[in-house]
C-alpha positions in Angstrom: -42.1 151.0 73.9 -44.5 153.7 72.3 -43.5 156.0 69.9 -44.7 159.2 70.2 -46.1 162.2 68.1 -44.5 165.4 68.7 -47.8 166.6 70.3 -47.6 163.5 72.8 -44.2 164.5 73.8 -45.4 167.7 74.9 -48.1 166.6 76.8 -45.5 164.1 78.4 -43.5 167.0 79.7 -46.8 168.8 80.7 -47.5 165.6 82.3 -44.4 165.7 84.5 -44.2 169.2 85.1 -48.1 169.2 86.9 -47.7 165.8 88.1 -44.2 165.5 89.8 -44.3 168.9 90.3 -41.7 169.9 88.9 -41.3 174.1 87.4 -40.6 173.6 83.1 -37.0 175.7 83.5 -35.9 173.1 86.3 -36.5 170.4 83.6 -35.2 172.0 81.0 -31.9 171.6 83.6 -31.9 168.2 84.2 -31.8 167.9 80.2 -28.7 169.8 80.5 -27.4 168.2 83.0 -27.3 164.6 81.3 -26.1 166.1 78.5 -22.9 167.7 80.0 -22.5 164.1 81.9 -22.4 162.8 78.6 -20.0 165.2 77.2 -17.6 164.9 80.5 -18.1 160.7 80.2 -17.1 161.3 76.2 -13.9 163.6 77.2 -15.1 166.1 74.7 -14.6 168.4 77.1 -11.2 168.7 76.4 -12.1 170.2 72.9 -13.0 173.9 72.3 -17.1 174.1 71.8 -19.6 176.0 70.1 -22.9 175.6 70.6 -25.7 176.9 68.6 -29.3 177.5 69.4 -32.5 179.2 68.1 -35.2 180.4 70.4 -37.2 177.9 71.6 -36.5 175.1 74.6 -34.4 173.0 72.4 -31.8 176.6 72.3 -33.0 176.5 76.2 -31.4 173.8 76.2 -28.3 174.5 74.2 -28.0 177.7 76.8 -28.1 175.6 79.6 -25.5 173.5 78.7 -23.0 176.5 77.7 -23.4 177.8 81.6 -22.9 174.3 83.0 -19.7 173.9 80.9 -18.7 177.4 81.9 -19.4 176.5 85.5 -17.0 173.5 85.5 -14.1 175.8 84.1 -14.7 175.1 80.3 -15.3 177.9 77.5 -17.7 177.5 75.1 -18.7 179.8 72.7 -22.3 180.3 72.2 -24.4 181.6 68.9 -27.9 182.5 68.7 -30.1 182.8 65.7 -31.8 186.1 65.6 -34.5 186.7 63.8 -35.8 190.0 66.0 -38.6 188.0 68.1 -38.1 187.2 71.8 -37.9 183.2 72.3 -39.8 181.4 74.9 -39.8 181.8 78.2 -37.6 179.2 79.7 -35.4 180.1 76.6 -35.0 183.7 78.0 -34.2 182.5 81.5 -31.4 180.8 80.7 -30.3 183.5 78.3 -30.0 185.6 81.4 -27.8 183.0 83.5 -25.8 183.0 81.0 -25.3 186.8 80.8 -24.1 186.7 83.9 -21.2 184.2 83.2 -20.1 184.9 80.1 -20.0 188.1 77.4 -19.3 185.0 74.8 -22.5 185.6 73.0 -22.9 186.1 69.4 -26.5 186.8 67.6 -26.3 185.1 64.1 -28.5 187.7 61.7 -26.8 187.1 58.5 -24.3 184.8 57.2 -21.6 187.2 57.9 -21.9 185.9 61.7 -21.5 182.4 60.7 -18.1 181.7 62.7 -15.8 179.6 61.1 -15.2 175.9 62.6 -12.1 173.9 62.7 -12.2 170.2 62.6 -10.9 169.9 66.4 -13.9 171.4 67.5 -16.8 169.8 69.6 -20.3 171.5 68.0 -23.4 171.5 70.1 -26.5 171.5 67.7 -29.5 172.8 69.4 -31.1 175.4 67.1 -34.6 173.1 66.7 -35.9 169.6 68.4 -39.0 167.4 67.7 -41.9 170.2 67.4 -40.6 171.2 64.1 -43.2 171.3 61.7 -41.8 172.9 58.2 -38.6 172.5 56.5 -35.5 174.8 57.4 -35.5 177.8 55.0 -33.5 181.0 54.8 -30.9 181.9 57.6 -31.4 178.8 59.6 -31.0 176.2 56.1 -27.8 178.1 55.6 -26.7 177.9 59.0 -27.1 173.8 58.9 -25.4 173.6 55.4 -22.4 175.7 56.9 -22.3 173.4 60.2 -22.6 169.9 57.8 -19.4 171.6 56.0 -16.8 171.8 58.5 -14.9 168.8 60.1 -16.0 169.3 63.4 -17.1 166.4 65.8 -21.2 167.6 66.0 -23.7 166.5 68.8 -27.1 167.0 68.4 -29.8 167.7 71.6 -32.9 165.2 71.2 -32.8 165.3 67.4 -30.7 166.5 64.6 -31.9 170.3 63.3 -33.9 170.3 60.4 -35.2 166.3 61.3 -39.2 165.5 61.9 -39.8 162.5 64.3 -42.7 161.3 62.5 -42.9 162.3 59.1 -40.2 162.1 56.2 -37.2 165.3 56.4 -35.9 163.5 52.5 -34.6 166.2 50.7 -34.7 169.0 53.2 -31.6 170.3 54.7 -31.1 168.6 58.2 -27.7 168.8 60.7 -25.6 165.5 59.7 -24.8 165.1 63.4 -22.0 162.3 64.7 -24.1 161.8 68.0 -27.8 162.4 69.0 -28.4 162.8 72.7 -32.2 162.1 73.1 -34.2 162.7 76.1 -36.2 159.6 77.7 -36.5 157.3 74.4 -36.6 156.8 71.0 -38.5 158.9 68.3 -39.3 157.1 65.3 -37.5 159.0 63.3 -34.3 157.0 64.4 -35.5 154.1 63.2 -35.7 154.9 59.3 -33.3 154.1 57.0 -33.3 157.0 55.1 -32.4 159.4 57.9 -29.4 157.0 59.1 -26.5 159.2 57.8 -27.8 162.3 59.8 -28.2 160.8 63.6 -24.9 159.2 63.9 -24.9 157.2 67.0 -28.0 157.4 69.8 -27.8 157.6 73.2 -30.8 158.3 75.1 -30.7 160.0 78.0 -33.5 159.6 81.1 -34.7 163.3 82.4 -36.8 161.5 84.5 -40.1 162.3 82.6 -42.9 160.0 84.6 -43.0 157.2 83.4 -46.9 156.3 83.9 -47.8 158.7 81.0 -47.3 156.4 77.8 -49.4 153.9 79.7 -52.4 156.5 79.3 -52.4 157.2 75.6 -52.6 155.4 72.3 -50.2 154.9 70.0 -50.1 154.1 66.2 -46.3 152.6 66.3 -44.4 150.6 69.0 -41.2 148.4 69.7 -40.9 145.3 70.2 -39.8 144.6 73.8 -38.0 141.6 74.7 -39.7 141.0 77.5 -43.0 140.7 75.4 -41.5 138.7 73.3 -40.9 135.9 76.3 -44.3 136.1 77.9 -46.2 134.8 74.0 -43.5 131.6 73.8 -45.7 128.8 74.1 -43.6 126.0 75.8 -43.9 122.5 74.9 -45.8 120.2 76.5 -44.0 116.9 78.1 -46.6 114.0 76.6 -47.2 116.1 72.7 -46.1 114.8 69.8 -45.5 115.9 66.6 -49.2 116.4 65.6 -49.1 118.7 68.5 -47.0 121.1 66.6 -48.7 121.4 63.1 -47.8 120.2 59.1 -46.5 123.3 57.4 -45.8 122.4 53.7 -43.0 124.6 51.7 -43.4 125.5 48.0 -39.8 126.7 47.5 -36.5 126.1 45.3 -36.2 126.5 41.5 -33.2 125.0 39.1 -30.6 127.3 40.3 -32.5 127.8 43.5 -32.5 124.9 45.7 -30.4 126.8 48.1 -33.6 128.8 48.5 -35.7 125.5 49.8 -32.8 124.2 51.9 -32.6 127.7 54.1 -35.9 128.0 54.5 -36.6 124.4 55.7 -33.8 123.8 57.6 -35.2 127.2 59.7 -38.7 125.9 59.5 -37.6 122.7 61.3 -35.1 124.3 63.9 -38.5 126.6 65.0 -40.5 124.0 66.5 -42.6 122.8 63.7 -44.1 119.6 64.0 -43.8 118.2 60.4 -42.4 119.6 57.4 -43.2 118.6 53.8 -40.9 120.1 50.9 -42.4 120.9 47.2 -39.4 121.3 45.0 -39.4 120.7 41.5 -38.5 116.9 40.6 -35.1 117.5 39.1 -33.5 118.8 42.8 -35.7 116.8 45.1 -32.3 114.0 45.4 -30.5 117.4 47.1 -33.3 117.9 49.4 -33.7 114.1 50.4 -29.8 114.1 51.0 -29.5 117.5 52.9 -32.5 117.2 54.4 -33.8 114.1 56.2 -36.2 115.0 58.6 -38.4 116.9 56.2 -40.7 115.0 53.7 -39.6 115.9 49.7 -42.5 116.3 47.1 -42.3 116.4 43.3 -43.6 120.3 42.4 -44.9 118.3 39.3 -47.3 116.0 41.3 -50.9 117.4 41.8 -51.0 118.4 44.9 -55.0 117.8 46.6 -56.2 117.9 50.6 -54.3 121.5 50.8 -56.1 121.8 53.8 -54.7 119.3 55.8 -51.8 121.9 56.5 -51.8 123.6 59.1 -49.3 126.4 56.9 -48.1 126.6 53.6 -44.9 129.1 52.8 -44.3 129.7 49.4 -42.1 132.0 47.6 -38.2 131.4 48.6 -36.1 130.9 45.3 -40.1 129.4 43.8 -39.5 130.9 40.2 -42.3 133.3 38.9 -43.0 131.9 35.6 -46.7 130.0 34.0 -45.9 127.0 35.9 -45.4 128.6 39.3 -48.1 131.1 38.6 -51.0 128.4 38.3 -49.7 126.8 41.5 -50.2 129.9 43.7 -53.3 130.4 41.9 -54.2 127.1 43.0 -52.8 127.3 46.8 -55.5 130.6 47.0 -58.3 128.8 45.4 -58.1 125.9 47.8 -56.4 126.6 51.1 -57.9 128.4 53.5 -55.2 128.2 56.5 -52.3 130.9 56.9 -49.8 131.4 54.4 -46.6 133.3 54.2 -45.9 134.8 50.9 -42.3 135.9 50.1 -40.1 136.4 47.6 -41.2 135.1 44.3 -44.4 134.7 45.1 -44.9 138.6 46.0 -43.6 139.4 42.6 -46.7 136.7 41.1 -49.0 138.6 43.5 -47.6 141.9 42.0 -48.7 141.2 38.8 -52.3 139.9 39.8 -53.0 141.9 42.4 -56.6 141.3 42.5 -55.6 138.1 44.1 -54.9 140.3 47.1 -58.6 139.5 48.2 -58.0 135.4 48.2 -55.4 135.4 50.6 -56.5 133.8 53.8 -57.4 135.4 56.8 -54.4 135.2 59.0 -51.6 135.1 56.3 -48.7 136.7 56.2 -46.5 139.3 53.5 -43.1 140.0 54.1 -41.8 142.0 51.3 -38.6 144.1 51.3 -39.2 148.0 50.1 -38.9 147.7 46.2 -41.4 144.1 46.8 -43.3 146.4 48.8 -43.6 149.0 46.1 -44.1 146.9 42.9 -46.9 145.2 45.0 -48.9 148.3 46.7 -47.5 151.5 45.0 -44.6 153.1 44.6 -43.5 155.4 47.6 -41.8 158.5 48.2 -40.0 157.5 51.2 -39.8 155.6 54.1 -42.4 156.8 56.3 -44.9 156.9 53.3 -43.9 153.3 52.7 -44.7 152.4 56.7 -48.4 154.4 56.7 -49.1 152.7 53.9 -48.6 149.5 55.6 -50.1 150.5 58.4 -52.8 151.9 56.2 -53.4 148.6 54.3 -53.4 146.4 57.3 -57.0 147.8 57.9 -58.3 146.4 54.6 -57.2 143.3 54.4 -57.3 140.8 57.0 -53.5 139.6 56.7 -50.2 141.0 58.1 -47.6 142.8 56.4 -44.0 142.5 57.6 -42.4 145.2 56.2 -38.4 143.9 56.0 -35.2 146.4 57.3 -32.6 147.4 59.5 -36.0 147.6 61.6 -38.6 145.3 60.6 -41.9 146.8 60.7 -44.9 144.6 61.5 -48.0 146.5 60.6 -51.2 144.8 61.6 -55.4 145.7 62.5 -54.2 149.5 61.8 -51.0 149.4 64.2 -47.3 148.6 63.5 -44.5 146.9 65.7 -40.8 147.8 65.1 -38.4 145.0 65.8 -35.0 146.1 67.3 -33.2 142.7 67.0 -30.8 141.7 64.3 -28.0 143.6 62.9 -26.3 144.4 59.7 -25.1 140.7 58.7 -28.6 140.1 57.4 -28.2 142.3 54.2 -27.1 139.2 52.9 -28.4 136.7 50.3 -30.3 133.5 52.2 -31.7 135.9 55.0 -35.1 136.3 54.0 -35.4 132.3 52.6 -34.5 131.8 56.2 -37.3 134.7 57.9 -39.5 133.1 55.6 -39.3 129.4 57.3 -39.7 130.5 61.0 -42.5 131.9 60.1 -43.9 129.1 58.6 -43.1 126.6 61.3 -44.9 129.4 63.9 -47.5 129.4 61.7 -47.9 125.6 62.0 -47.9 125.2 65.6 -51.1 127.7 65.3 -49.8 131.2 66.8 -51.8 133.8 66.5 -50.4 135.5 63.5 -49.8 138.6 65.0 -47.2 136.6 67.6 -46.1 134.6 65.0 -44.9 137.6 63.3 -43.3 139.3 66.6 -41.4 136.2 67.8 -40.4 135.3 63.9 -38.5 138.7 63.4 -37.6 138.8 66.8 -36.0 135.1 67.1 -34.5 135.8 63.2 -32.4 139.0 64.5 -31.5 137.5 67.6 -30.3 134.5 66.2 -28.1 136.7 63.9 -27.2 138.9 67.4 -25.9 136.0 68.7 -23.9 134.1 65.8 -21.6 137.6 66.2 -20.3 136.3 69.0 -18.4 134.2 66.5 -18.7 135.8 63.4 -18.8 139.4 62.4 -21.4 141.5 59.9 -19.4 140.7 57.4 -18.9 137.1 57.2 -22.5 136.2 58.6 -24.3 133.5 56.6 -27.9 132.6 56.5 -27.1 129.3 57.8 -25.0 130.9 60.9 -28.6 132.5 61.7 -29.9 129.3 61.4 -27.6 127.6 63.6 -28.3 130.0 66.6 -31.9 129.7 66.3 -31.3 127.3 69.3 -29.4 129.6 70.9 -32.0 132.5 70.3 -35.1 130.3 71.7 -32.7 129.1 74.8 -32.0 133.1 75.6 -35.8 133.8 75.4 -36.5 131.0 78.0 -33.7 132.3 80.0 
């Protein structure tokens, strides 16, 4: 699924409107319309509801919905922000439906209009949607800050006040909403952890925009869908053998770290990879020859030559970041010109060199969490900085960056992929060690990177989807994940 801009949204609804035909007021009603649905399907009807709007279509909106209510016996109570200017045209139609059902309109001018809100109250936010393009100031920031305060249940239309879809709302006043009702799909504002606390839970509601139009545009961020995910899983061939599916050696494990290694094996060899070879440091290699026997064990201190007969190396899970380990990446980039995957430890050696940015190979892959992220490229403001900047440096250098989260971020060749898979149970110790050796095994059996990256996250939040049905967020383990990786290919194939 695209993500669009604020300006591609409009030209979606332009779209629609010359297109279906349909006139812009009679859209602006079937908005309303799945709204109230939702409200009546919630039993929030039974609560006593203001709604509040400014002047544009997302108050057309918010207007809309106050007459259907009204229509289907309810009372709402309706406040309007005034700041002396006439608002848009569809928002002045329904202002006059409304007159004619109701003398329950207030004009807010001042704070002394603000009403005062009880916790039993349903509150319908519709004062501003996606086209805003500055902060909330004056009137309407005091407005937001007295909603936030009460107790009230609050629903927000298409996005919370005071929130931008594609740019970072940090530190400006924005409506901490309970639900968000969004028309069509997602913005990409819902999927950044720092907005989390002010969407509350998404539904998204279909208006019945036409659905050819994202086909006709471009688009710097998508999702992942699943269905995509299905059509790049290369099945296995009756008559291969292991050869078929690639050598992918594993630098990982420290003293104190071997649980590191043993993660990210055991999920390298549960992803298909052909054959797996081990470098742990001598002292733990009897744990990995006794929890491990289908991988291959080497001694970290034995010199390791023919790199290239790999088809991927992973390094970083639990690998230590001190001299010794710092020569052996130093090493693996000198020599090895296949793909890598560089976690974890190794991220933090590469943050301290990072003119070694410019060895990696052509078709590796990063995957650091935000503060990795930061240490490495940059320290950044927020979220969305973080993501462009991804995005940003995925032009200039030929390796992908999978940027960890709630929604994993694959930013590639100037583009970037959200995956929607996976679930809280992966803020967990072990997760990544385990991310780290799917990858690698994908990597082996030669994927393009790109793929390997999509079906990696993908099959990694899945896996942890699945192991719910026995476990919950909280008692989730990075070997449960590891366990369902069957499972997660078997559903895929499905």
């Amino acid at each position: 699924m695209k993500l669009l801009t604020p300006e591609q949204l409009r030209q979606w609804d332009d779209f629609t409107i010359k297109t279906e035909p349909i006139a812009s007021i009679n859209l602006m009603e079937r908005a309303a319309i799945a709204c109230v649905e939702w409200i009546n399907e919630k039993g929030f009807e039974n609560l006593s509801v203001k709604i509040f709007c400014a002047k544009g279509n997302n108050g057309g909106d918010g207007l809309a919905i106050a007459r259907l209510l009204i229509q289907q016996g309810l009372h709402p109570t309706t406040y309007i922000l005034e700041f002396g200017k006439t608002g848009t045209e569809d928002f002045q139609k329904n202002l006059q439906r409304l007159h004619k059902l109701t003398t329950d309109i207030h004009f807010i001018q001042d704070r002394e209009f603000f009403p005062q809100i009880s916790e039993n109250e349903l509150i319908i936010d519709a004062l501003y949607g996606f086209g805003l393009n500055r902060p909330l100031d004056s009137l309407s920031e005091e407005l937001v800050k007295h909603i936030n305060q009460s107790k009230a249940t609050i629903v927000s239309v298409d996005v919370p006040s005071g929130m931008f879809i594609n740019e970072s709302s940090k530190g400006h006043s924005v409506i901490q909403a309970d639900y968000t009702l969004t028309f069509q799909q997602w913005k990409r504002c819902f999927l950044m952890p720092e907005n989390a606390d002010a969407f509350g839970e998404i539904t998204v509601l279909d208006i019945g925009l036409n659905k050819t139009f994202p086909e006709t545009i471009d688009t710097v961020f998508e999702t992942i869908p699943q269905s995509f995910i299905q059509s790049i899983i290369q099945p296995r061939k009756p008559f291969s053998h292991k050869g078929n599916y690639g050598h992918a050696l594993l630098f990982a494990g420290n003293k104190g770290k071997v649980g590191a290694a043993i993660l990210a094996a055991k999920a390298c060899l549960r992803s298909g990879v052909g054959v797996l070879t081990v470098n742990v440091p001598k002292a733990v290699s009897s744990i990995l020859y006794a929890s491990l026997p289908e991988a291959m064990v080497m001694a970290r201190e034995e010199n390791v030559s023919f790199l290239n007969a790999y088809k991927s190396i992973g390094i970083g899970p639990g690998f230590g970041v001190g001299l010794s380990s710092t020569k052996i990446f130093s090493h693996i980039l000198t020599h090895y010109s296949n793909p890598l995957l560089i976690d974890a430890d190794a991220l933090s050696i590469l943050s301290e060199h990072k003119d070694w940015l410019e060895q990696i190979p052509e078709g590796s892959v990063l995957t650091p969490h935000p503060k990795e992220f930061d240490r490495l490229f940059g320290d950044c403001a927020n979220d969305f900085e973080r993501a462009d900047k991804a995005i940003s440096l995925s032009k200039q250098f030929h390796f992908v960056i999978i940027l960890k989260g709630h929604f994993t971020l694959i930013a590639a060749d100037g583009k970037g992929w959200y995956n929607t898979s996976g679930n809280a149970g992966l803020a967990k110790a072990g997760s990544g060690d385990t991310l780290s050796g799917i990858l690698t095994a994908l990597l082996a059996q030669q994927y393009a990177t790109l793929h390997a990256a999509m079906i990696g996250v993908h099959i990694h939040g899945l896996a942890a989807d699945l192991a719910l049905e026995e476990q919950t967020e909280e008692s989730l383990l990075a070997t449960d994940v590891i366990d369902h990786i069957g499972a997660a290919f078997k559903e895929l194939r499905s």
